[in-house]
N, C-alpha and C positions, 0 to 999 in steps of 0.2 A: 181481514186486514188488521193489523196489529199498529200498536202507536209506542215505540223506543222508549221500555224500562229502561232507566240510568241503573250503572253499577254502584253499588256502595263502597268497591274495593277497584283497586287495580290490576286484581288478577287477572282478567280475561283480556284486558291489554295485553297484558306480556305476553299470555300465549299467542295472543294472534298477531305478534311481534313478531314470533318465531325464537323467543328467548326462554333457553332450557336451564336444568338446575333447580334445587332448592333452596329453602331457606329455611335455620333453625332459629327460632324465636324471634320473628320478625315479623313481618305483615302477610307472609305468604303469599309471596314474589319472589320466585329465586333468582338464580343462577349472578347474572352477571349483573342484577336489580338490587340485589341486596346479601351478601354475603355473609356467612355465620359472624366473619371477624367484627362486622359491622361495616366492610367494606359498601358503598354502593355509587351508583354506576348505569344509567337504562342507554348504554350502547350510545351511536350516533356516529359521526366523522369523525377520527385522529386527528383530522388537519383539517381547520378553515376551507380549505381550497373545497373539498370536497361538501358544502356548504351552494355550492358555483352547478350548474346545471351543466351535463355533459351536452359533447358536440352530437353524442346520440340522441340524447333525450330532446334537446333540440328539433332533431329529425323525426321523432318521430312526432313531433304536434304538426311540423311544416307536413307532413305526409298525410296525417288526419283534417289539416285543414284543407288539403288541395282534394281529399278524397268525400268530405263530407259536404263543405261549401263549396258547390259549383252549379250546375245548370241540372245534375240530375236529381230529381226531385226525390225518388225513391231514398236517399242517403241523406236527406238536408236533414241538421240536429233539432232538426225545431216542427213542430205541425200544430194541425187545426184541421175544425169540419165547417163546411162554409156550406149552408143550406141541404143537411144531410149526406153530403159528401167527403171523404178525406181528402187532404190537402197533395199528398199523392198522388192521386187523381186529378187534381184539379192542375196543378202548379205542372205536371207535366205536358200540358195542354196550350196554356195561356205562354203570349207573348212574352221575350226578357230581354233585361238587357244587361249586361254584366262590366261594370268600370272599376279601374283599381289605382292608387293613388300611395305615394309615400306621406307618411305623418310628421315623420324624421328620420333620425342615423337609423333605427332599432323596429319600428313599425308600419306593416303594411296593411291598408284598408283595403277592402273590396268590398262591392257594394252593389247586388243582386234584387233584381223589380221584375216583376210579375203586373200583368196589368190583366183584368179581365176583362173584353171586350165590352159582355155584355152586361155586365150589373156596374161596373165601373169600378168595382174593386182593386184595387193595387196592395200589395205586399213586397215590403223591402229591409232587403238583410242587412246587415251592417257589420263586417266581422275588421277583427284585426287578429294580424300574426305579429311574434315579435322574432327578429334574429340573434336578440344575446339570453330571450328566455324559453321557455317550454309551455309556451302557454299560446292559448285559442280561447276567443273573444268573441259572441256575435249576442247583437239584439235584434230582432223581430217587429217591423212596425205594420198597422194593417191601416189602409184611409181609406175612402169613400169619395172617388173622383167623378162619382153620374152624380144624375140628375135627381134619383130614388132613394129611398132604406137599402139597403144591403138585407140581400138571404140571411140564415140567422148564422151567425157567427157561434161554435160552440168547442169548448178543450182545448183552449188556445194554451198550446204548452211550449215554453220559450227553451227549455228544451226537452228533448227526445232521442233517445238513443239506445242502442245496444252495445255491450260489453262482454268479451268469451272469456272465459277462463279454461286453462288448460284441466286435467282431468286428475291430475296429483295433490288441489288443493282448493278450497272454496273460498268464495268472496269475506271479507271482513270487511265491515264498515266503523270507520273511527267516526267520532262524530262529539258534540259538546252539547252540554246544557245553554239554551240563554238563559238571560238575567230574570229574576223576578224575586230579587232582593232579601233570598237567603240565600245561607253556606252552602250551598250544594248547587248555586249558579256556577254556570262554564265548568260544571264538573267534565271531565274525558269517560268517553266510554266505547267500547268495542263488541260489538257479536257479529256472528256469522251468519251469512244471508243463504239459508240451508233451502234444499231445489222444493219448488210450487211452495215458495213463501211471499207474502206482501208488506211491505213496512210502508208507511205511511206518517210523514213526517211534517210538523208544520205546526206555527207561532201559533198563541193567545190572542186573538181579541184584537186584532188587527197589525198591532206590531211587530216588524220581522224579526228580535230576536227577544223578543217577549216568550220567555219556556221555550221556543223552542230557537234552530240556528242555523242557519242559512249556509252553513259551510261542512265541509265532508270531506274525507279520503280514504275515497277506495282502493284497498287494496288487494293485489293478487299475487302469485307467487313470484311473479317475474316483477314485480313492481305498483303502479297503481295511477291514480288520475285525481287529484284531486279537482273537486265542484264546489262552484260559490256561486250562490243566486242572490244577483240583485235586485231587489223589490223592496221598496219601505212599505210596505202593506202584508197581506195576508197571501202569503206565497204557500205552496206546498210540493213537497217531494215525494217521490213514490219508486220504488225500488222492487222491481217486480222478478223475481227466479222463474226461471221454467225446471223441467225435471233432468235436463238434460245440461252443458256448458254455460246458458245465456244468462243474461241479468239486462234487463229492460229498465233503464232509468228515464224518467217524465218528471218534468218541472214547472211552475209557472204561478201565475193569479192563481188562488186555490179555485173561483167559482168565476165562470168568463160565459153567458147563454144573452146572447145581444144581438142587435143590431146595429149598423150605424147609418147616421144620417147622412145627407151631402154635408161634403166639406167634413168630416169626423177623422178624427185617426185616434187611436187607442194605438198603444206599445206591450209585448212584451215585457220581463223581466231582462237585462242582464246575465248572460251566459257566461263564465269564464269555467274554463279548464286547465289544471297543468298538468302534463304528463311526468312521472319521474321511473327511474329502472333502477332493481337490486330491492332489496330486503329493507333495509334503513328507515324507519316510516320518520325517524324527527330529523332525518337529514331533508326528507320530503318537504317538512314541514318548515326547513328552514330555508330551502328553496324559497317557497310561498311568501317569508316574512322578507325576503330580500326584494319581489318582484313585487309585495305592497309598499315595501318604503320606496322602491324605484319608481315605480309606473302609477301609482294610487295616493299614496301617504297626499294631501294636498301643501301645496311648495307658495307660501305667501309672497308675493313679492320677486318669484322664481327661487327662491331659498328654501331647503329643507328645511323642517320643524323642528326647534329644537325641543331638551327640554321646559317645562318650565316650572317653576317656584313660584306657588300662589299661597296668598295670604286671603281669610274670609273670615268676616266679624260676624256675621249675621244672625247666629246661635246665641252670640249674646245680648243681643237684644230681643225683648217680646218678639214675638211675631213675626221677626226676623227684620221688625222696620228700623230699620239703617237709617242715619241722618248725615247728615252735611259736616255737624259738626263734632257727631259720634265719629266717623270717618278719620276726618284731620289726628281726632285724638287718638287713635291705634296705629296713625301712622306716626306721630310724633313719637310716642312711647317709643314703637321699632327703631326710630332711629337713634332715638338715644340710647338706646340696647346695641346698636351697632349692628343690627340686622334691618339684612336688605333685600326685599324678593324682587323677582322679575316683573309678574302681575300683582295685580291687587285686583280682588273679585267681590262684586257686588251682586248678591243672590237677589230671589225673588221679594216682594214687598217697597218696590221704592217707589212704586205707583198710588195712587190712592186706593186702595182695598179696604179700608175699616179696618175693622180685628182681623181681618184672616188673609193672608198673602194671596188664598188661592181664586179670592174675588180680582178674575183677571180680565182684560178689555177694554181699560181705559190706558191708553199707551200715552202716560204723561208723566214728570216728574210729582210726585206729591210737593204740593209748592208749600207744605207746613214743614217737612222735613227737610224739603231742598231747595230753600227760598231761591237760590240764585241759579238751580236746576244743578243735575250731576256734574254738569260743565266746571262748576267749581269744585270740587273731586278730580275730576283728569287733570285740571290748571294743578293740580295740589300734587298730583301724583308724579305729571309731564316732566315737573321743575326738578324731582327728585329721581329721573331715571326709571321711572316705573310706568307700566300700561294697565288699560284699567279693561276687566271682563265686566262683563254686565247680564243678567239672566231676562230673556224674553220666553214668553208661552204665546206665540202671535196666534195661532189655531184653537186655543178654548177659550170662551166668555161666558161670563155667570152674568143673573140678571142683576138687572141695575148699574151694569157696566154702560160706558160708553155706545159700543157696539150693538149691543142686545139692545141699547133705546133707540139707537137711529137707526140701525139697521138689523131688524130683528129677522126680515128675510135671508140675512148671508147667513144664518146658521143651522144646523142641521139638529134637528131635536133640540131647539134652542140654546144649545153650547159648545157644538163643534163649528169653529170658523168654515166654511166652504166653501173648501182652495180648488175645488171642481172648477167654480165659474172663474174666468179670464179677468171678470172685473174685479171682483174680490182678492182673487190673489195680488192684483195690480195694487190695491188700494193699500194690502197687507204690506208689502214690500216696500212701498214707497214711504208709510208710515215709517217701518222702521228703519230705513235708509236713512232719511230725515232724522232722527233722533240717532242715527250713526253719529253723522256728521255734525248735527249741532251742540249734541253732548261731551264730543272726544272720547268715543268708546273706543277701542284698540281691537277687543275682542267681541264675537258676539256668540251669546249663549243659544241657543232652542232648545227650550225643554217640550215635553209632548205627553201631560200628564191625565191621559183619556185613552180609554180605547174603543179606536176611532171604527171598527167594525159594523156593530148594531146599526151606527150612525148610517154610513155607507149603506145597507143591506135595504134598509128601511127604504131607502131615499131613492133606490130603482121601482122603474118599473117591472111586471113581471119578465118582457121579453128584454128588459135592460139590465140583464142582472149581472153587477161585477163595472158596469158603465162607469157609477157614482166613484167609485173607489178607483178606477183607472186614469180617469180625469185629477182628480186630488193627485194621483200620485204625481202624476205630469205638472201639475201646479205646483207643487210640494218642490220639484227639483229646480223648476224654473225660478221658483222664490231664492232658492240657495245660489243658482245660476249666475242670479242678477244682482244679488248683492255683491257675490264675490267681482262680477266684474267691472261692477263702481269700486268698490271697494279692494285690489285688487293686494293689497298688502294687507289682509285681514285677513287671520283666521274664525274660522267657525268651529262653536260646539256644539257637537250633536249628543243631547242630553230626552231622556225619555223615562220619567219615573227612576232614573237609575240608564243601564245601561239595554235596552230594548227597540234601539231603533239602530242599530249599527249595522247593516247588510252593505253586499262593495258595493251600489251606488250608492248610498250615503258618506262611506270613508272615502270616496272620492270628493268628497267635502267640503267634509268637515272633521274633524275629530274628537273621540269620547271622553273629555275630562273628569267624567263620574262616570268609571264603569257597571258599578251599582249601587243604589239607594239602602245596600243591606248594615246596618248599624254600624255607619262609620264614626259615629262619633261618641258612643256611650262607653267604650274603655274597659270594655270586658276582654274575659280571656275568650269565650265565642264568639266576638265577633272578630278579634285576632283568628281564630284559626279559621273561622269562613273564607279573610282574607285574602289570606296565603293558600287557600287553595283557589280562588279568585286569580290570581298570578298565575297560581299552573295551570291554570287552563285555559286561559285567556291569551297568554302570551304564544301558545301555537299559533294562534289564528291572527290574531293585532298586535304588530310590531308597535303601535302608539296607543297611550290608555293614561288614563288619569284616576286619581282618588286623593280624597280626603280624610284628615285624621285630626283630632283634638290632643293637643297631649295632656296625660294624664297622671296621677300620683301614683297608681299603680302599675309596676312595670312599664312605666313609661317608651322605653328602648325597645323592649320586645314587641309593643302595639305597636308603637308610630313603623318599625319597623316591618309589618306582616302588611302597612298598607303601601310600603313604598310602589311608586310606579315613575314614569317618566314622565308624566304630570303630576306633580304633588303639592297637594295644600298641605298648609302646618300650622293651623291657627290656636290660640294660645291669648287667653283672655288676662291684657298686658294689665288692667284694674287692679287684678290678684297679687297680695302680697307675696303667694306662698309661690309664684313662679320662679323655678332654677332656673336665671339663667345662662350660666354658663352651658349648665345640660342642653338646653333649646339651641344655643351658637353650636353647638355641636353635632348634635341630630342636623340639624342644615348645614352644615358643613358636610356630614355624612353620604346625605342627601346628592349634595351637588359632588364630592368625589367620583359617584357612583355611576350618576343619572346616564352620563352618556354612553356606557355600557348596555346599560339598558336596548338601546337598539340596534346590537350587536345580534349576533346569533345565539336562539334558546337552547339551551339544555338542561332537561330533568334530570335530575340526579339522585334523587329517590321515589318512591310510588307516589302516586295521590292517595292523599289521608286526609280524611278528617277523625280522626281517631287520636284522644286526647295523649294514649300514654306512647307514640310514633314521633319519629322526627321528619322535617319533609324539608328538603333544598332545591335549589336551581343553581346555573350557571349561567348567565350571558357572554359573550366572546365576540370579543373583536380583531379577528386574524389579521384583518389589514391594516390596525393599530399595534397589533401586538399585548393589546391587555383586558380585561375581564373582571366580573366578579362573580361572586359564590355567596349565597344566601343563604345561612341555614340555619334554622328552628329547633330547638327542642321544647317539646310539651309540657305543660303541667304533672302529668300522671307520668312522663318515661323515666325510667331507672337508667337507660342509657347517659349517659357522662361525654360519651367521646364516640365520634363516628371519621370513617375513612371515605372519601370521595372520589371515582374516581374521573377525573375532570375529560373534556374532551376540545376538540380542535386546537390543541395548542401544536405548537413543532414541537417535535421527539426532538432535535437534535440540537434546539437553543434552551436557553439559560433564562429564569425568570426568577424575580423578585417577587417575593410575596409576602404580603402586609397584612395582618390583622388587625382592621382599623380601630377596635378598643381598649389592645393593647400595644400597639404600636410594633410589636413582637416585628421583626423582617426575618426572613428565610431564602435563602437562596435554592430554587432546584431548577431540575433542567424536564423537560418539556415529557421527555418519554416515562419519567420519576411520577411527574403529576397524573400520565396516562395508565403507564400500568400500576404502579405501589397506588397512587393515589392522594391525595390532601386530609391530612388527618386534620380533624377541628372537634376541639373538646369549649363544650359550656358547661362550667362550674353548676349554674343555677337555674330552678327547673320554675317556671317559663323561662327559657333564656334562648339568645339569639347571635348567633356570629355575621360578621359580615368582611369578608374577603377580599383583598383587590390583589391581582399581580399585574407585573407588566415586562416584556420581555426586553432582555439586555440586549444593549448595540453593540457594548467591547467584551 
């Protein structure tokens, strides 16, 4: 078994795109990727519309859901061995009972149990279909309804399945890097799953998208299926060829060898599939970004997410301890600069820790910094239209925290909080419910700066293995559960070292407003270009992301620019004489023209590079608004001047406005101009950076 080299290049994308051509003096991506003229282009929908999931494709997830979840055991996506027998065996045996139920206009549950007479075992599916998308949903739960332990539970794989390929072409699996806080996070990479091979796929150290990433799409010549496994924990995937048609994919807890007690239930991962037909893999993929901001993105208050503009001081103070009255004065300064954000974020350190923030566990205002507690911060912020983030780490304590003196039993290796036990979690949640509500936080952070594995692994016993870690995760969700539903106009962020806990159930959430820890704020030209491939890789999978940026004296536009996302911080230490700010009103201005395209539909528009003398763009698109933008780079080291793009989902046969927001430059073309000839966009200066908006005409 093999563990998924990432590419350094984009070439083996595009072949297994099915995208032909060359390319002379370019990255070596041809055809319709990158064109001699300097044209480029990675294919996609002509029209929005095709973005929309057909009445086929539709059909065929409704046909795989009625053919896979049902009563016959031999085809359920999911298995297990229950005291040396497969689940096949067993489950075709044992009593069921099968109910099904409407969610809404759009979703149908059904909900399959298994009881075993004689150990008391139950097992219960939980799927949903939806009628406007192409997508199939189940999780897997197993409980302990006797009197006894349960036989030994082992391979509990949430799911299990087979996949055929016809005989003209072989599987390709696209797939991403997760985060772990260099340039080469969320990088895209593609190879072929060639017959009697094994891949074997699966996170760092507990965290789901810690190195590695819980999301995939397979594809085959007629089309493909994309897989998301939900687990905040240590999931793995496994991708097995035979020599012949098949391809055997298994999913789940990487290590599950247990028992359970009376009264016990352990879960599954989260299954989601969606099916899509035709060639097109980023029309796939836009698919996918429409049916997370529909069905997943979390909706505060019943409202979608917007973006938002966040300001954070914390860098310039030591240690990141922020005060009461450090605060007021960055907000004062902003306002008499006539700049105004949405939130204002208050990072780690406002607790008592001594010198180092990351002394974490006493969940209280530092009453030296904030004599009259953060309360006087929200009152400060409330009055001026702003909402306040706040960063928690409720899961680690170091000694001499609160935590670790009075309850040195909740932790696991004495620093992992331990969201296993019922009480603990309870204790957790309620603390920071309470300082919700009595501080006037708006937003609440989780960070998750440990990896929680060892901890976990340690903490079974032999015939418990994988226990520790299935409990935390169910604790873990219940924590989020419960706040959101006191809290029910609140969003959450889901923050992990950076970007390393984001698997679907966590973005059913919460959302990433740091999608990585990799040097957002030192104002180099490497961490710019880390950036921006950070974007291109990220936004196939999370239609919502956030990051942070400082701005800087050098190339200021082109950095603040490579971290743009549709959470953006933009802080800027107002102290300094030498701050432009007119430059600064404008970058946020830039910002906010933009922001809402952002969760439009993606498109690459040139290879993934990290290659300093390359240029690299995107395109978002919003068909149902009619407007977009175009992001595009040139590097330090390119000789290139000027490149041709050519855009996608616009109408051929309307009219659009197009704005170069640096020079104000308008142009008028019409839709099938932008598709075939393409958007020429020249940057004079090398780093330099364009940014695009059109929007299509009504007369």
């Amino acid at each position: 078994m093999k563990r998924r080299e990432f590419l350094k290049s984009a070439t083996l994308i595009a072949v297994a795109a099915g995208l032909k051509g060359s390319s002379k003096g370019s990255s070596g991506v041809g055809g319709n990727l990158l064109h001699p003229s300097g044209e480029a282009g990675l294919g996609g929908s002509p029209s929005g519309v095709g973005t929309r999931p057909t009445s086929s494709e539709i059909a065929v997830a409704h046909q795989w859901f009625e053919e896979h979840l049902n009563d016959r055991a031999n085809l359920l996506p999911f298995s297990f061995v229950c005291g040396a027998v497969p689940s096949s065996s067993l489950l075709a045996t044992w009593p069921k009972t099968i109910s099904e139920k409407r969610l809404d206009d759009h979703r149908r549950e059904r909900t399959i149990i298994w009881s075993d007479v004689k150990t008391g075992l139950g097992v219960r599916c939980v799927a949903v279909t939806y009628s406007d998308s192409p997508v199939v949903e189940w999780t897997a739960y197993f409980r302990n309804g006797g009197k006894e332990n349960t036989p030994l539970l082992e391979s509990i794989a949430g799911l299990a399945t087979r996949f055929q390929r016809s005989k003209e072409a072989e599987f390709v699996l696209h797939q991403n890097r997760g985060d772990s806080n260099i340039a080469e996070s969320y990088q895209p990479s593609s190879g072929m799953l060639l017959p009697n091979s094994t891949e074997v796929v699966h996170p760092a150290g507990g965290r789901p998208t810690d190195s590695g990433f819980p999301y995939f799409n397979l594809q085959t010549p007629d089309g493909g299926t994309i897989i998301a496994i939900g687990w905040p924990g240590q999931w793995a995937a496994t991708f097995k060829r035979d020599r012949d048609r098949s391809l055997d994919v298994s999913a789940g807890q990487e290590l599950t060898r247990l028992y359970l007690k009376p009264g016990e239930e352990i879960r599954a991962p989260l299954i989601a599939l969606l099916f899509w037909q035709g060639a097109d893999v980023v029309r796939a993929q836009n698919i996918w970004r429409r049916w997370m901001l529909t069905y997943n993105l979390p909706r505060p208050g019943g409202k979608q997410v917007s973006p938002i503009g966040s300001f954070c001081d914390g860098a310039f103070f030591p240690g990141l301890k922020v005060s009461e009255a450090g605060e007021k004065e960055f907000v004062d300064a902003l306002e008499k600069q006539h700049v105004k954000f949405d939130h204002w974020w208050i990072d780690a350190g406002w607790y008592p820790c001594g010198d180092n923030w990351e002394n974490t566990g006493t969940w209280e205002p530092d009453p030296t910094r904030f004599p009259h507690g953060i309360k006087a911060v929200s009152d400060y912020l409330h009055a001026r239209k702003m909402k306040l983030i706040v960063w928690f780490e409720p899961e680690r304590a170091t000694a001499g925290s609160w935590l670790a003196q009075n309850h040195p039993d909740w932790l696991l290796g004495g620093r992992l909080v331990n969201m296993s036990r019922p009480e603990v979690r309870e204790w957790i949640t309620n603390r920071v419910d309470k300082l919700i509500s009595e501080q006037g936080i708006d937003l609440y952070r989780q960070d998750f700066n440990i990896q929680p594995l060892k901890f976990w692994r340690d903490n079974d016993e032999p015939n418990r293995q994988g226990m520790t870690e299935n409990l935390y995760i169910q604790g873990y969700l219940a924590h989020l559960d419960k706040l959101r539903s006191r809290h029910p106009g609140m969003l959450i962020d889901s923050c992990a070292s950076g970007g390393r806990r984001n698997d679907l159930e966590t973005m059913r959430r919460a959302v990433p407003l740091l999608r990585s820890d990799y040097s957002p704020y030192d104002g180099n030209a490497v961490s710019a270009l880390g950036n921006q491939g950070h974007t291109y890789g990220i936004s196939s999978w999370l239609p919502y992301y956030g990051q942070g940026a400082y701005v800087t004296k050098r190339d200021p536009v082109y950095y603040m620019r490579s971290h743009m996302c549709p959470a953006f911080g933009m802080p800027v230490d107002v102290r300094s004489a030498g701050v432009d700010w007119d430059l600064y009103r404008t970058l946020v201005a830039h910002w906010r023209a933009s922001a809402d395209c952002m969760l439009g539909d993606y498109y690459p528009l040139s290879p993934y590079s990290l290659q300093n003398d390359q240029w690299i763009a995107w395109q978002f698109d919003r068909p149902e608004n009619g407007d977009g933008i175009i992001q595009a780079f040139r590097r330090p080291e390119s000789d290139q001047a000027a490149m041709t793009f050519r855009l996608q989902g616009v109408e051929p046969a309307a009219k659009y406005e197009v704005t170069e927001l640096d020079t104000g430059v308008l142009r008028t073309l019409t839709g099938n101009e932008l598709l075939a000839k393409g958007l020429a966009v020249e940057i004079k200066g090398k780093p330099g950076s364009a940014l695009v908006k059109y929007k299509k005409k009504t007369n």
